[in-house]
C-alpha positions as CSV (number, residue, x, y, z in Angstrom):
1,X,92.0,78.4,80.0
2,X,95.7,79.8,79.8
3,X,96.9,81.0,83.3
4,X,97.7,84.6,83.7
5,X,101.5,85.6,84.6
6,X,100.1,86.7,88.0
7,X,98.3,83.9,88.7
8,X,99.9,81.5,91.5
9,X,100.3,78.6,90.9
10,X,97.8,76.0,92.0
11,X,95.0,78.3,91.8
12,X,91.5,76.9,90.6
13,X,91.1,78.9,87.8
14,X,87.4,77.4,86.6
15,X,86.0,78.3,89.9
16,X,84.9,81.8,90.9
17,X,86.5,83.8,93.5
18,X,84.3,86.2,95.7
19,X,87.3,88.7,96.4
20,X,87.3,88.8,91.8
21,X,83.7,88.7,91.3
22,X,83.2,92.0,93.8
23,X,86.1,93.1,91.6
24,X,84.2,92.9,88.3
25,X,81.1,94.6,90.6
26,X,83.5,97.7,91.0
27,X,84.5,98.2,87.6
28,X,88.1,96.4,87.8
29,X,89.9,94.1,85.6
30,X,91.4,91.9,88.2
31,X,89.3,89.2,87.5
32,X,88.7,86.2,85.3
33,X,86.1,84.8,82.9
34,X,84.5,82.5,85.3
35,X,84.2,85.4,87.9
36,X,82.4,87.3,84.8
37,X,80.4,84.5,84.4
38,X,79.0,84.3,87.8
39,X,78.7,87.9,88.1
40,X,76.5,88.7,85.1
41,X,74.7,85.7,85.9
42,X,73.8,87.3,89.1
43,X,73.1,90.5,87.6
44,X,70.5,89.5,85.3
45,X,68.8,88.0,88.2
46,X,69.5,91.3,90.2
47,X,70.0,94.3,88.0
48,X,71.0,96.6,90.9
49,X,73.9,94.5,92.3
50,X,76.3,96.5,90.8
51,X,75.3,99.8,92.3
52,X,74.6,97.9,95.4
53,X,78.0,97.2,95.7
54,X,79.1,100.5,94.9
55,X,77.0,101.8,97.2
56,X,79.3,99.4,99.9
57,X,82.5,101.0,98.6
58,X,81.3,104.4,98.9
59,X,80.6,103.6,102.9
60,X,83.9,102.2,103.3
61,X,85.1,105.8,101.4
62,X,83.0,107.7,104.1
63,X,83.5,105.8,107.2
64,X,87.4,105.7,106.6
65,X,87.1,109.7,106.1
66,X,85.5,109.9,109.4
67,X,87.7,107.6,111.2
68,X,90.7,109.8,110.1
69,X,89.0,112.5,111.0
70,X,89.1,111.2,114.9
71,X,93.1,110.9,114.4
72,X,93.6,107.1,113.4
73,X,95.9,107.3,111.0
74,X,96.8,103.1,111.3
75,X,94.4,101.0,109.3
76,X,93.4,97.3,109.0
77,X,91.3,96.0,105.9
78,X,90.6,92.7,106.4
79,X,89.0,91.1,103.4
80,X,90.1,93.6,101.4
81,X,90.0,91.9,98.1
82,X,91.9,93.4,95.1
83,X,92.7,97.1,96.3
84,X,91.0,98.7,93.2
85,X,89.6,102.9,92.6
86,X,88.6,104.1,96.2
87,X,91.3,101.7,98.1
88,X,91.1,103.0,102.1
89,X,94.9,104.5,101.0
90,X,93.5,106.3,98.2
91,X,90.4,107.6,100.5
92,X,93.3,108.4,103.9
93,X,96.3,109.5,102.8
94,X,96.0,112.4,100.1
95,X,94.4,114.3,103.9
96,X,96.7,112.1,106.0
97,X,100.0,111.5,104.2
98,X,101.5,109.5,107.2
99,X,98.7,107.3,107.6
100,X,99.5,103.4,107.0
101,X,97.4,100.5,105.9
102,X,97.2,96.8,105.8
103,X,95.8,95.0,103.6
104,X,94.7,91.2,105.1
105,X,93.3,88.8,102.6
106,X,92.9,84.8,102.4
107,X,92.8,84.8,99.0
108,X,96.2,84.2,97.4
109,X,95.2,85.3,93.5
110,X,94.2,88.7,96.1
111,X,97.2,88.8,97.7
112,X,99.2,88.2,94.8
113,X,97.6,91.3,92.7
114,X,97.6,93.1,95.9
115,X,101.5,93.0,96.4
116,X,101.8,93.9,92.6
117,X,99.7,96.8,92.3
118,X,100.8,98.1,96.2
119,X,104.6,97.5,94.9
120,X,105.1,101.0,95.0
121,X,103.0,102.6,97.1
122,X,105.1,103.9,100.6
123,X,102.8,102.8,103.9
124,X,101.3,100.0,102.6
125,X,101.1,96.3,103.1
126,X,99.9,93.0,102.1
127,X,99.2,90.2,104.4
128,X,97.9,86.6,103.3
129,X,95.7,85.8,106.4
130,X,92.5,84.3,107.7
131,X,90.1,86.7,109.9
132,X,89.4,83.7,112.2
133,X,93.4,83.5,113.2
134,X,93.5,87.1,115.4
135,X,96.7,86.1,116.5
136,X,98.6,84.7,113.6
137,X,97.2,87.6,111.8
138,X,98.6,90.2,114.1
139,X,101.6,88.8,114.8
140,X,102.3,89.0,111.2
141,X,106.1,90.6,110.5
142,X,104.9,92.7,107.6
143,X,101.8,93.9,109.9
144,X,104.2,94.8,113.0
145,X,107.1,96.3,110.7
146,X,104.1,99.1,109.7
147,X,101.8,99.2,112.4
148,X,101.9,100.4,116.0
149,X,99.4,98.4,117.9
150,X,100.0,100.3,121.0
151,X,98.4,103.2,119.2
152,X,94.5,103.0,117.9
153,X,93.6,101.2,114.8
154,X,91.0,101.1,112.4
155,X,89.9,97.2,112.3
156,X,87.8,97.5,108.5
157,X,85.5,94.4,108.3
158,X,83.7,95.4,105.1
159,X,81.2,93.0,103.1
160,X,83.5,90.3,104.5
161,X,81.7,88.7,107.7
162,X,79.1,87.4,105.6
163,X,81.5,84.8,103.7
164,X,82.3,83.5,107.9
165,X,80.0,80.8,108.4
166,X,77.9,80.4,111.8
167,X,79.9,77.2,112.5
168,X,83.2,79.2,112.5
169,X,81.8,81.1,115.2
170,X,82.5,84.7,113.5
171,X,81.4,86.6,116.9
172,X,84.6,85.1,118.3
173,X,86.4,85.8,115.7
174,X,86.0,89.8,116.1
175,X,86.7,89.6,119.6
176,X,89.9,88.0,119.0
177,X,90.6,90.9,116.2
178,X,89.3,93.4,118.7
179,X,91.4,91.9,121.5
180,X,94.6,92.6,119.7
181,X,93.6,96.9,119.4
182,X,94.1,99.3,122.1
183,X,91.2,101.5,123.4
184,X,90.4,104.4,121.2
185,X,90.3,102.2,118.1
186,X,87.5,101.9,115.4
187,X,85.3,98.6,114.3
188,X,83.9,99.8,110.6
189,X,81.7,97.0,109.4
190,X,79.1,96.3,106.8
191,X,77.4,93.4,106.1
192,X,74.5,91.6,103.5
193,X,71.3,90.8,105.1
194,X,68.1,89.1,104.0
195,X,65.5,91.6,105.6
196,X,63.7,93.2,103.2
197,X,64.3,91.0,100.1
198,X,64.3,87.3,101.2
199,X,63.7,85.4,97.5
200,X,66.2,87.6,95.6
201,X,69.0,87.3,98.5
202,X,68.5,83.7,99.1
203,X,68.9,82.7,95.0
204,X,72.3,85.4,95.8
205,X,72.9,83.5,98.5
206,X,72.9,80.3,96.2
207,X,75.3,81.2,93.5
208,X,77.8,82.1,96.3
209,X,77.9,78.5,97.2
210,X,79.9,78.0,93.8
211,X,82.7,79.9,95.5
212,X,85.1,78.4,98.0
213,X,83.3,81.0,100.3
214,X,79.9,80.9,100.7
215,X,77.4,83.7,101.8
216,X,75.6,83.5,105.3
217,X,73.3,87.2,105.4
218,X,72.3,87.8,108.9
219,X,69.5,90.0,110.3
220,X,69.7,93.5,111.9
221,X,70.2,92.1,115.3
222,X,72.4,89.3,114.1
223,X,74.7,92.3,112.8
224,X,74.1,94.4,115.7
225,X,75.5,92.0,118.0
226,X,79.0,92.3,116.5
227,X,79.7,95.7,117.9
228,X,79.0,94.6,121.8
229,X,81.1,96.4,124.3
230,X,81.4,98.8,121.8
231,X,80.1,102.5,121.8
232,X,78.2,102.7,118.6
233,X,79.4,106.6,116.6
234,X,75.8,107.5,115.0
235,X,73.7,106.9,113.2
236,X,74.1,103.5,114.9
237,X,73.6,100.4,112.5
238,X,71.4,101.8,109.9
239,X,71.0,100.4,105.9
240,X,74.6,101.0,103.8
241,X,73.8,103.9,102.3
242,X,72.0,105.7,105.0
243,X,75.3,105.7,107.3
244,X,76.5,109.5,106.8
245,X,75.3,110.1,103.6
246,X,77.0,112.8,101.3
247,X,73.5,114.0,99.6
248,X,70.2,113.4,100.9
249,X,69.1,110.8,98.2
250,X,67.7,108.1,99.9
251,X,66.4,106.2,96.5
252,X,69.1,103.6,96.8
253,X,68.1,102.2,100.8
254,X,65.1,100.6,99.8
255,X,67.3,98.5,97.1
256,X,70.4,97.4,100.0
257,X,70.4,94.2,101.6
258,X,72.9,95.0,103.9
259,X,73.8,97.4,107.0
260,X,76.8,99.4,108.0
261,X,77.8,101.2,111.0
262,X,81.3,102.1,112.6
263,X,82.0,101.3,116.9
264,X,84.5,103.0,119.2
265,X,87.2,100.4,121.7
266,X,86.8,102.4,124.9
């Protein structure tokens, strides 16, 4: 396989990325063959994935609305991927035009499109960083040139806790991310869980371990547990679609494996 212009070097490019195959999931192009590969594969096994994941992008959309709507105008997306259609400064600042965002991802093909297609776009920023390092995250110079941590952020943890494995202690992790945010600021987090469809997510669940980031779903209360000490904004932790929905089609819930809900730093 030839390597794209924008491909780093030293990237693998014969093994799949899960920051490109959610890519090809949304509709982008920011992705290669063997992403495709994975990703159709998966979606003959799971026809709904795509919406599924679409479904994820539209709670990100909504839950970004209604953090802006509090006054956060300063905004973390950690795990972020390739900032495609419906990126959290496309959703903020047409409403908020000084509102700034950071993008944080430990993918470097991710970053690397990031910081091309962001190259022109004022209030942004791209960061190359690990979730599980708070403080080398945070302490980041393009990060603190943008941000004013003395002022409440949004910290966006979307479909990215399930690629932190149980022995990495991702609990701690989110503290340590929370730690760094002054009261006032927002946890906005969705992640895939098992309950409900066990056979079809653990055969997802198997694919994923093709990627340098395997997937570890968690349960309802597994999930809940990441917003402790935090005051929950309703509905609470409910099924992705089912958090604030913009119609009252509910078809979709019974296909998610996955839950969303957004916490308040007090």
């Amino acid at each position: 396989m030839s390597r794209p212009s924008w491909a780093p070097p030293g990237i693998d490019l014969t093994r799949p990325s899960a920051a490109r195959v959610y890519d090809y999931y949304l509709g982008g192009s920011h992705n290669f063959s063997v992403d495709r590969r994975m990703a159709e594969e998966a979606i003959r096994m799971w026809p709904e994935l795509p919406s599924m994941m679409q479904a994820n992008r539209a709670f990100l959309r909504r839950a970004v609305g209604y953090v802006s709507s509090q006054g956060v105008d300063q905004f973390v997306d950690i795990g972020s991927g390739i900032p495609t259609a419906g990126s959290v400064h496309e959703v903020v600042q047409p409403g908020r035009p000084t509102a700034r965002v950071v993008y944080v991802d430990n993918d470097p093909v991710a970053v690397a499109h990031s910081r091309a297609i962001l190259a022109d776009t004022p209030l942004t920023a791209v960061v190359e960083a690990d979730l599980r390092d708070a403080p080398s995250l945070f302490d980041s110079p393009a990060l603190r040139e943008l941000l004013d941590l003395e002022r409440p952020v949004a910290l966006l943890l979307v479909a990215v806790l399930h690629f932190v494995a149980e022995a990495d202690d991702p609990y701690a992790a989110v503290r340590r991310c929370l730690d760094q945010l002054r009261p006032g600021s927002y946890l906005v987090l969705s992640h895939a869980s098992a309950d409900g469809q066990p056979v079809l997510a653990g055969s997802h669940q198997k694919l994923y371990e093709r990627t340098p980031t395997p997937m570890t779903m968690r349960t309802e209360p597994q999930i809940t547990d990441f917003f402790a000490g935090l005051e929950m904004v309703e509905p609470g932790l409910v099924p992705i679609p089912r958090w604030r929905p913009d119609s009252d089609d509910d078809t979709a819930t019974q296909r998610m494996v996955g839950y969303a809900g957004v916490g308040r730093k007090m």
